[in-house]
N, C-alpha and C positions, 0 to 999 in steps of 0.2 A: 170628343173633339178630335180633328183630323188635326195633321204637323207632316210637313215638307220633310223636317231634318232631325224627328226626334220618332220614336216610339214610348205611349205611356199605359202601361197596365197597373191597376188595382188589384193585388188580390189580398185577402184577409186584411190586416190591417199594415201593408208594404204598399209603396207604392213604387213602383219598377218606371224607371225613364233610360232609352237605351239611348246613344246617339248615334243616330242611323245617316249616316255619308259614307257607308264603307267603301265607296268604287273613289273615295280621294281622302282612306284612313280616317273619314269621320274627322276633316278640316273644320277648324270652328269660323261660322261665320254671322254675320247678322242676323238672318233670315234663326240660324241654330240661336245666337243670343236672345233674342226678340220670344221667340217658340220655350224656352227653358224658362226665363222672365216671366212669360205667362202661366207655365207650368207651376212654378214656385211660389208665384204668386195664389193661389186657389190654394195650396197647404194651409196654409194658417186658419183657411174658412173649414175646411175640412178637419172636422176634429177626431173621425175615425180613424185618418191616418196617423199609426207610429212612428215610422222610419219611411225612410225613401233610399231607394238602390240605384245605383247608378251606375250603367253597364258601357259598353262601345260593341256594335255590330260589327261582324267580322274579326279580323285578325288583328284590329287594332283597339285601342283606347281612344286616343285622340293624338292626332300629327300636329296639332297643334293650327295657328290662325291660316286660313285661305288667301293665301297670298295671291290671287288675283284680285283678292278685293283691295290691295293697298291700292293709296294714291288716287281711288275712286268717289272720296264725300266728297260732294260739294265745298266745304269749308270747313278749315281747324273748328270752328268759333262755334258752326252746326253742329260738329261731331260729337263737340265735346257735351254740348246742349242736349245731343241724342243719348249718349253715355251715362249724363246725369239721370233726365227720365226713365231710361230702362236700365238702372245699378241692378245687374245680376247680382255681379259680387258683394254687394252688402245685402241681396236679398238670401244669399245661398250662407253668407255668414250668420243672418236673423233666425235662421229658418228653424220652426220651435224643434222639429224631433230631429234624431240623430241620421246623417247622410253617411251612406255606404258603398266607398269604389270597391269595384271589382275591376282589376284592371289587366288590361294582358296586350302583350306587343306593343306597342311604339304609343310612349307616352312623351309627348315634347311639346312646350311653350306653355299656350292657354290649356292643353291636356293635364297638367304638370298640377297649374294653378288651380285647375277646376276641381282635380285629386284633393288640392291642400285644402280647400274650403267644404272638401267634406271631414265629416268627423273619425271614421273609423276607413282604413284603405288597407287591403289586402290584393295581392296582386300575383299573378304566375308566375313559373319558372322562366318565362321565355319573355317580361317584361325588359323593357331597357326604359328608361329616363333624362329627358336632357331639354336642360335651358338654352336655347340656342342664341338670343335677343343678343348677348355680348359679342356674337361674330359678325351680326348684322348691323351694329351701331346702333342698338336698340337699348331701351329699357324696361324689363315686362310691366305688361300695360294693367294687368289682373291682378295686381296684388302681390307678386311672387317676390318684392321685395321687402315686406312683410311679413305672409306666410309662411316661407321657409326660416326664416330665421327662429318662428315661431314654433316650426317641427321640429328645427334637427340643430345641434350646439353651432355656437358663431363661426366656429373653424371650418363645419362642413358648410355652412350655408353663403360664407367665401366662396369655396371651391366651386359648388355647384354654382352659383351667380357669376364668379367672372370668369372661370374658365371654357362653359359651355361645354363641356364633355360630357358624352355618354356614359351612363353605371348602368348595372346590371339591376336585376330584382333584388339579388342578394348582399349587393353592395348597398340598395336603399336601404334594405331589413338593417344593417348595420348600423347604419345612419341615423334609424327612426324614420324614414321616411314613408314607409308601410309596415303594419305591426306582425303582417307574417306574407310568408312563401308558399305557394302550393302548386301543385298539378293541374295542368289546362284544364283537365278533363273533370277535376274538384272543384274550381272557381267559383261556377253558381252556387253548388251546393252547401261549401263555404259561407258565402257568402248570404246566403238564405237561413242559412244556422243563426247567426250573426242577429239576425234580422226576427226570428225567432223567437230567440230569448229577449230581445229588446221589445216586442210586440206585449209583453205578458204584464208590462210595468204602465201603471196609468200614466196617458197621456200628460199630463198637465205636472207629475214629479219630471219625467223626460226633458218637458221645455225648463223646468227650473235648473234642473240637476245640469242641463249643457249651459243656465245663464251663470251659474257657482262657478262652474269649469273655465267658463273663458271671461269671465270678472278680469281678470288680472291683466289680460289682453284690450278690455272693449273698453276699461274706464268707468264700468259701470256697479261695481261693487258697491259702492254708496248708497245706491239705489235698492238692493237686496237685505 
């Protein structure tokens, strides 16, 4: 299947989805929500798949939401209609195998959020991170006041949520925010390692073993 705002490859049991807008940092917008929605949705039918990778084209991650599109749905009442039908984010938090950022250059807003709702995120030297929603009179819309508090202890997940400042790669590693550091030029490869040893484990321990993991978070421990 062809996509405007994504790139998806299968190979062995990975499933590679890039996000391709790099001439505007790979800005996230509907047309990219809608495209990924549908992508993640066919995982669960696909039982070949172990992991899934999740890259950014060019020199970025994700710049975060396409701010040409503010202030263009038809109606709060629509939007919010439209958001329900196509929940990326509880489909990318459902999602049975483990998700894997590779992230590098400018990761900010829904970039951030997209990061947290994968499972394992590793990221270059040359990443930077930043919530920006608090200087625009925002409140992120993707979950991000959830998820982070969910990565990194309550003091950093302040900082990062009201101050809206930039950190470094190294300043995330600190934080918890990505489990490790590496070289531009290692990132895939990293990254595919990762992916690797996670591909060798049957599918069906992978969906349990991340439902154990985040029990604590989704409410659903009862049910295991």
């Amino acid at each position: 299947m062809n996509y405007q705002t994504v790139k998806v490859a299968k190979e062995s049991a990975t499933l590679s989805i890039t996000l391709n807008r790099p001439q505007i940092g790979n800005a996230f917008n509907t047309v990219m929500r809608d495209e990924l929605f549908s992508v993640f949705g066919l995982i669960e039918w696909d039982t070949e798949i172990h992991s899934v990778l999740l890259y950014g084209s060019g020199k970025n991650f994700c710049t975060g939401a396409d701010l040409t599109e503010f202030g263009t749905s038809p109606s709060l009442i629509q939007a919010r209609e439209i958001r329900k039908q196509r929940d990326l984010w509880t489909l990318m938090m459902k999602c049975p195998v483990p998700i894997i950022s590779a992230i590098q250059g400018k990761c900010i807003g829904s970039g951030v959020e997209i990061a947290l709702l994968s499972d394992i995120r590793i990221a270059s030297e040359d990443a930077e991170f930043m919530l920006p929603e608090p200087s625009l009179g925002l409140i992120p819309a993707a979950g991000g006041t959830q998820t982070v508090p969910r990565t990194v202890n309550l003091g950093h997940a302040f900082e990062l949520l009201l101050t809206g400042k930039t950190i470094s790669s190294n300043v995330a590693h600190g934080m918890g925010l990505v489990s490790r550091v590496v070289n531009i030029t290692n990132l895939t490869k990293e990254a595919s390692e990762i992916t690797n040893y996670i591909n060798k484990t049957p599918r069906h321990y992978l969906s349990l073993l991340k439902e154990l993991i985040c029990a604590q978070w989704t409410g659903r421990s009862h049910h295991i």
